[in-house]
N, CA, C and O atoms as CSV, one atom per row, in Angstrom:
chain,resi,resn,atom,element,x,y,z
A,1,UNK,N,N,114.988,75.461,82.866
A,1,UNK,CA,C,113.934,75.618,83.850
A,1,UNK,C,C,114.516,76.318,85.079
A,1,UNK,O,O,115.484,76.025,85.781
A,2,UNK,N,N,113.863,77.074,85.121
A,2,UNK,CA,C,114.526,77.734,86.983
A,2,UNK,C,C,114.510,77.253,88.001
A,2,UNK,O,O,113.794,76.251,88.017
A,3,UNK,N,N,115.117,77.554,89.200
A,3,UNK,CA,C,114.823,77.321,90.266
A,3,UNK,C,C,113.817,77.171,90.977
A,3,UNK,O,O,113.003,78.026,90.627
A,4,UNK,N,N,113.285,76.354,92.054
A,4,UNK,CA,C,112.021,77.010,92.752
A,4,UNK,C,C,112.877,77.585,93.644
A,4,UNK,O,O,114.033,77.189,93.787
A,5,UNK,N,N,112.565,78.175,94.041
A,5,UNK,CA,C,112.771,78.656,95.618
A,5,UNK,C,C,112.470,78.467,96.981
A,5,UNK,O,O,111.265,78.635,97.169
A,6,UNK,N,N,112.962,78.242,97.793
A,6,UNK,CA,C,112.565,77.852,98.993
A,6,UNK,C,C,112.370,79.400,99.650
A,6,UNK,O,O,113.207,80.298,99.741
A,7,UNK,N,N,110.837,79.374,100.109
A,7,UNK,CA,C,110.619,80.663,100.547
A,7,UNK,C,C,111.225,81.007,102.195
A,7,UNK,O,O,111.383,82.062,102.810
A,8,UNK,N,N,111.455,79.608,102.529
A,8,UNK,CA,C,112.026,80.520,104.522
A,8,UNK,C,C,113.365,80.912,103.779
A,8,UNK,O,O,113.807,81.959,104.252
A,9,UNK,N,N,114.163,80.388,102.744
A,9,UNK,CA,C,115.589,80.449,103.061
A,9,UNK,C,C,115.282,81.778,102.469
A,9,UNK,O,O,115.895,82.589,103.164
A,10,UNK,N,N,114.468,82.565,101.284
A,10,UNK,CA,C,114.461,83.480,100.768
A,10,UNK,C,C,114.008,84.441,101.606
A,10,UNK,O,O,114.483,85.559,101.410
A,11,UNK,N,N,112.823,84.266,102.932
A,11,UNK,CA,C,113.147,85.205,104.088
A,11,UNK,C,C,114.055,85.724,104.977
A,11,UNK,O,O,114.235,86.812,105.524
A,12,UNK,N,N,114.837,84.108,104.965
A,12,UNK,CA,C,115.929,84.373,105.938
A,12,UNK,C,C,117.094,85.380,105.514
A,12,UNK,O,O,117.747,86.046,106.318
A,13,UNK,N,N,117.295,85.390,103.774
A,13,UNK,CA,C,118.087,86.307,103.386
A,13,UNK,C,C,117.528,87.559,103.681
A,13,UNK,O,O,118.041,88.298,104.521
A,14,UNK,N,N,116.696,87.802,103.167
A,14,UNK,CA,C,116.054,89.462,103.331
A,14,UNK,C,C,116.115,89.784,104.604
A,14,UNK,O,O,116.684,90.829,104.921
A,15,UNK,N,N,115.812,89.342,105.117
A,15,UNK,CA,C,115.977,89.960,106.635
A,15,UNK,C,C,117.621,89.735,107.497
A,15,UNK,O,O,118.159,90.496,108.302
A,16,UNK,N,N,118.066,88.515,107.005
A,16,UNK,CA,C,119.585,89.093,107.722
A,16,UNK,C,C,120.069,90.511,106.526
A,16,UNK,O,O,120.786,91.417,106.952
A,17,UNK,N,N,119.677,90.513,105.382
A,17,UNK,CA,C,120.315,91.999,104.941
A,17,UNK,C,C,119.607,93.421,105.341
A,17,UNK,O,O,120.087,94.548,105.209
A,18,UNK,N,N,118.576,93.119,105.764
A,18,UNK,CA,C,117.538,94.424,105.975
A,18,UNK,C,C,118.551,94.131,108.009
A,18,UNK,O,O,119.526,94.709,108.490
A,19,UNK,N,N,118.368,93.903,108.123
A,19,UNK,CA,C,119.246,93.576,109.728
A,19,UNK,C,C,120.586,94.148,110.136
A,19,UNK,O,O,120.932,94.737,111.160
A,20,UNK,N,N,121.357,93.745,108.843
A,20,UNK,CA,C,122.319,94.021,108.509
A,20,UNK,C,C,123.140,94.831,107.406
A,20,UNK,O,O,124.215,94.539,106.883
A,21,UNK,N,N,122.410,95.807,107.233
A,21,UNK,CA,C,122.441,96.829,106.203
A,21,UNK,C,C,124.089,96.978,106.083
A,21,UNK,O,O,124.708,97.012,107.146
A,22,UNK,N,N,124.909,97.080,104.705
A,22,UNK,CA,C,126.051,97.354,104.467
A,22,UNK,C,C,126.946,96.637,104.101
A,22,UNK,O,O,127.914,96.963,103.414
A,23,UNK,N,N,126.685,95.583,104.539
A,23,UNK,CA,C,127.894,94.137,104.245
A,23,UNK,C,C,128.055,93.867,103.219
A,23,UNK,O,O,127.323,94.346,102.353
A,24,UNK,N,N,129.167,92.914,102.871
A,24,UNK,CA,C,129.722,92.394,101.728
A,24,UNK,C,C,128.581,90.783,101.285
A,24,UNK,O,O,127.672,90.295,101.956
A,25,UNK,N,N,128.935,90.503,100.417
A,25,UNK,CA,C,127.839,89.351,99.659
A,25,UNK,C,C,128.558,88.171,100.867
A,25,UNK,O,O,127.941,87.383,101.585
A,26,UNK,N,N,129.773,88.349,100.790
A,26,UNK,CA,C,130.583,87.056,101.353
A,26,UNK,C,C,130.162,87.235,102.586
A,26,UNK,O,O,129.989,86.141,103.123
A,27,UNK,N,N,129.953,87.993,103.178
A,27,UNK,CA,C,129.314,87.894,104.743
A,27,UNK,C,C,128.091,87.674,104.804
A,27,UNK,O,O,127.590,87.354,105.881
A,28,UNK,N,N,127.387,87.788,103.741
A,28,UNK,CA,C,125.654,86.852,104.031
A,28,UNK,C,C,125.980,85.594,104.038
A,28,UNK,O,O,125.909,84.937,105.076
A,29,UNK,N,N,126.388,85.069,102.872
A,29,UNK,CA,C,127.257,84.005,102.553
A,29,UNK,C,C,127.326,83.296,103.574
A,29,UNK,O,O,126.362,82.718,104.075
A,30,UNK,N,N,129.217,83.249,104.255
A,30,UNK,CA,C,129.116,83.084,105.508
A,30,UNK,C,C,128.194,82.598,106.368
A,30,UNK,O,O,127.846,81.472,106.724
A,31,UNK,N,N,127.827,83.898,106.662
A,31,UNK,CA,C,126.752,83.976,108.072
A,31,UNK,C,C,125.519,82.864,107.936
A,31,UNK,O,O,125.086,82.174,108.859
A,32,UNK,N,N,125.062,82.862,106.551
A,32,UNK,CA,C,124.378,81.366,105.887
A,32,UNK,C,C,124.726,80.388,106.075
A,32,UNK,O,O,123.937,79.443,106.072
A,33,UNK,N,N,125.732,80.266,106.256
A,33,UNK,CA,C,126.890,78.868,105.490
A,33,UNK,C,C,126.416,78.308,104.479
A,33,UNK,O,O,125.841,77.230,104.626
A,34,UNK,N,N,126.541,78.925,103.134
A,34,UNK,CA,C,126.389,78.589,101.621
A,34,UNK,C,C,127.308,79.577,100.703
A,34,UNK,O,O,127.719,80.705,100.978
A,35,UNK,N,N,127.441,79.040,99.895
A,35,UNK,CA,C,127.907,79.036,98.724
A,35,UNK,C,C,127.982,80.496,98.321
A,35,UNK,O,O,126.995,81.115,98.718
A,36,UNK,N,N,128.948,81.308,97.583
A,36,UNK,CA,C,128.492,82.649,97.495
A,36,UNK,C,C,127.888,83.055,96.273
A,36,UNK,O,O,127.225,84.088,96.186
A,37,UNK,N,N,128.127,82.150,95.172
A,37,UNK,CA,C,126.998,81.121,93.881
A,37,UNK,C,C,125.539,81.436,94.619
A,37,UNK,O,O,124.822,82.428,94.493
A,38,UNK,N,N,125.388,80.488,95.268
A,38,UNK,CA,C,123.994,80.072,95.883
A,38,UNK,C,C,123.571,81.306,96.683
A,38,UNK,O,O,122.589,80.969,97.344
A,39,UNK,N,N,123.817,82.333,96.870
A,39,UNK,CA,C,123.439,83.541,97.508
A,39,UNK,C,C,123.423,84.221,96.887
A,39,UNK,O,O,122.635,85.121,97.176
A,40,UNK,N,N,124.385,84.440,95.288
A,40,UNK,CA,C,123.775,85.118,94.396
A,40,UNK,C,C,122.786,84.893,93.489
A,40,UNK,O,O,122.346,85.527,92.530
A,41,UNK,N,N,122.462,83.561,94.144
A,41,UNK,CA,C,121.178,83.365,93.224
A,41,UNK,C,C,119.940,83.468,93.985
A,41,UNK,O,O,118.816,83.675,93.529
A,42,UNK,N,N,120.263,83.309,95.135
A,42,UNK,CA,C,119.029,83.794,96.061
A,42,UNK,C,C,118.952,85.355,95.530
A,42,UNK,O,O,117.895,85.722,95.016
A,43,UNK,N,N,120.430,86.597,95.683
A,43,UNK,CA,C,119.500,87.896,95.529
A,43,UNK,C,C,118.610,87.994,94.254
A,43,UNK,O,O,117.461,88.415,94.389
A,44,UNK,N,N,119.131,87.584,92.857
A,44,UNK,CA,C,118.142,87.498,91.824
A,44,UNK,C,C,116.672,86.766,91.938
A,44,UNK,O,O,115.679,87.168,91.332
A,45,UNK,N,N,116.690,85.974,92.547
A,45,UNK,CA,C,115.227,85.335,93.298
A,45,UNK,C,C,114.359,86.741,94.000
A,45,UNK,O,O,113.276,87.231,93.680
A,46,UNK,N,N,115.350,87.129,95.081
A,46,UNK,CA,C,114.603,88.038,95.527
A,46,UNK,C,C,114.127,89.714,94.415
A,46,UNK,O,O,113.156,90.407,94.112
A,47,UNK,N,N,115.272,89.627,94.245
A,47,UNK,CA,C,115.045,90.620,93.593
A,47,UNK,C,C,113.915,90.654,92.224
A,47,UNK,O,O,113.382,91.635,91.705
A,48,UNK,N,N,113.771,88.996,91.831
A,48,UNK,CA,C,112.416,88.796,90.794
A,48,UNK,C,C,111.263,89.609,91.709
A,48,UNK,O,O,110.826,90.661,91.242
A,49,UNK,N,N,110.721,89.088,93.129
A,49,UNK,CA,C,109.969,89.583,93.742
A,49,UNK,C,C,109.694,90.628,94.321
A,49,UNK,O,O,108.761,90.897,95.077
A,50,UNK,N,N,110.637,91.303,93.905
A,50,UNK,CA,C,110.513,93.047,94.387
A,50,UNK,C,C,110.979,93.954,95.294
A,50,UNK,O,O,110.580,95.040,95.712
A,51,UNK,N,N,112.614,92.726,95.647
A,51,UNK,CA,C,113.517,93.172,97.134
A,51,UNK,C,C,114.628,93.683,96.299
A,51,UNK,O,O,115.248,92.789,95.723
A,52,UNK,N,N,115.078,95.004,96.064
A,52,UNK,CA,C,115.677,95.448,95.527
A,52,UNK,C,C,116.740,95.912,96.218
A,52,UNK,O,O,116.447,96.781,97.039
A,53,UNK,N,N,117.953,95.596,96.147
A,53,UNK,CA,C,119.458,96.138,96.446
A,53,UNK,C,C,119.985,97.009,95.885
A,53,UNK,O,O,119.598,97.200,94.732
A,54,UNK,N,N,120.905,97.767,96.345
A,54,UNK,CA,C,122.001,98.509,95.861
A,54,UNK,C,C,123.467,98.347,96.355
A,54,UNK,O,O,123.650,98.220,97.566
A,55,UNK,N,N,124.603,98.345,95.437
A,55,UNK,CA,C,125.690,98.159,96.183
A,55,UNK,C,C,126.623,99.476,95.541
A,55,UNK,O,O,126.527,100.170,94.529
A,56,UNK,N,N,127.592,99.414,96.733
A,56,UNK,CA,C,128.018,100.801,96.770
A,56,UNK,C,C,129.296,100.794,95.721
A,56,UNK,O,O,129.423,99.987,94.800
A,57,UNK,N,N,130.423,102.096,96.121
A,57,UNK,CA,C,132.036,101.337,95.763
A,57,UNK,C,C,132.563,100.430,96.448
A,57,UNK,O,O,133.499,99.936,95.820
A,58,UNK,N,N,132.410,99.951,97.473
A,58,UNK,CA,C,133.011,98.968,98.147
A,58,UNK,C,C,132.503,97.945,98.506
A,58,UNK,O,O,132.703,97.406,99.594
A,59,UNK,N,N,131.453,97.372,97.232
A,59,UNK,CA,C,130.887,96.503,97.341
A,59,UNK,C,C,130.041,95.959,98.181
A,59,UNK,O,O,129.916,94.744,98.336
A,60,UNK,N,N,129.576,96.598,98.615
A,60,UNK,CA,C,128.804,96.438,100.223
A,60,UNK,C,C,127.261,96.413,99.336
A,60,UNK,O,O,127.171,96.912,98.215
A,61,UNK,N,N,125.952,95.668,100.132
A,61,UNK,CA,C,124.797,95.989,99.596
A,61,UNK,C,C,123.979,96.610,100.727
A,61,UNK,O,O,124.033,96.551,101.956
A,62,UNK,N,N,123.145,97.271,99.773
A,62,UNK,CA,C,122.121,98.019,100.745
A,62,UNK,C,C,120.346,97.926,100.486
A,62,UNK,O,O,120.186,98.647,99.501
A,63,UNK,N,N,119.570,97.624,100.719
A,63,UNK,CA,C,118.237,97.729,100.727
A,63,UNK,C,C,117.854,98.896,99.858
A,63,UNK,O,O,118.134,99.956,100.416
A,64,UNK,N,N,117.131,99.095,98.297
A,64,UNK,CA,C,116.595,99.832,97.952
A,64,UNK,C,C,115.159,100.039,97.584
A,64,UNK,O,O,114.320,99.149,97.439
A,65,UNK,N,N,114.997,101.241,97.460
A,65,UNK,CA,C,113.240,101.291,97.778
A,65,UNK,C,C,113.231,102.450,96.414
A,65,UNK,O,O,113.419,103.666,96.447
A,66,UNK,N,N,112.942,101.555,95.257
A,66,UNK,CA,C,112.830,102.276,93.864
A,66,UNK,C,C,111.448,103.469,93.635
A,66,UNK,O,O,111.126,104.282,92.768
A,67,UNK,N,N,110.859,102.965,95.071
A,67,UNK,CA,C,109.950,104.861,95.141
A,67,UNK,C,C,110.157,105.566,96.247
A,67,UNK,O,O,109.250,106.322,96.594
A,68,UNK,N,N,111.235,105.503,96.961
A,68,UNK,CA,C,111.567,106.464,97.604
A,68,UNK,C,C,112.604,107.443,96.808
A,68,UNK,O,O,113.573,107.071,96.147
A,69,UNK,N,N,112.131,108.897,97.047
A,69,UNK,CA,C,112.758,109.823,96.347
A,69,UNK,C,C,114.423,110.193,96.979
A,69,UNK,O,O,115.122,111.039,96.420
């Protein structure tokens, strides 16, 4: 059975990364104070709903927008 999700904590991610465009997973993490487990399971949460990331070579993530050309 999945997770539910708690929707503030799933705002609170999106927007410290849309805020903070570039960072490493471990610095949402951090900046959360949780788990870096538990933040990768928040981005797959988000990302079920249609908040799509990209990460670079240096592991950094970035906000993607799968219809922007």
């Amino acid at each position: 059975m999945a997770r539910k999700a708690d929707e503030t904590r799933l705002t609170e991610v999106q927007q410290l990364i849309v805020k903070n465009k570039g960072e490493k997973a471990s610095y949402y993490a951090k900046t959360l104070r949780i788990h870096r487990y538990d933040f990768n399971t928040l981005l797959a949460m988000l990302n079920d709903r249609g908040f799509f990331l990209s990460e670079d070579e240096n592991d950094r993530l970035w906000p993607f927008d799968p219809h922007q050309d």
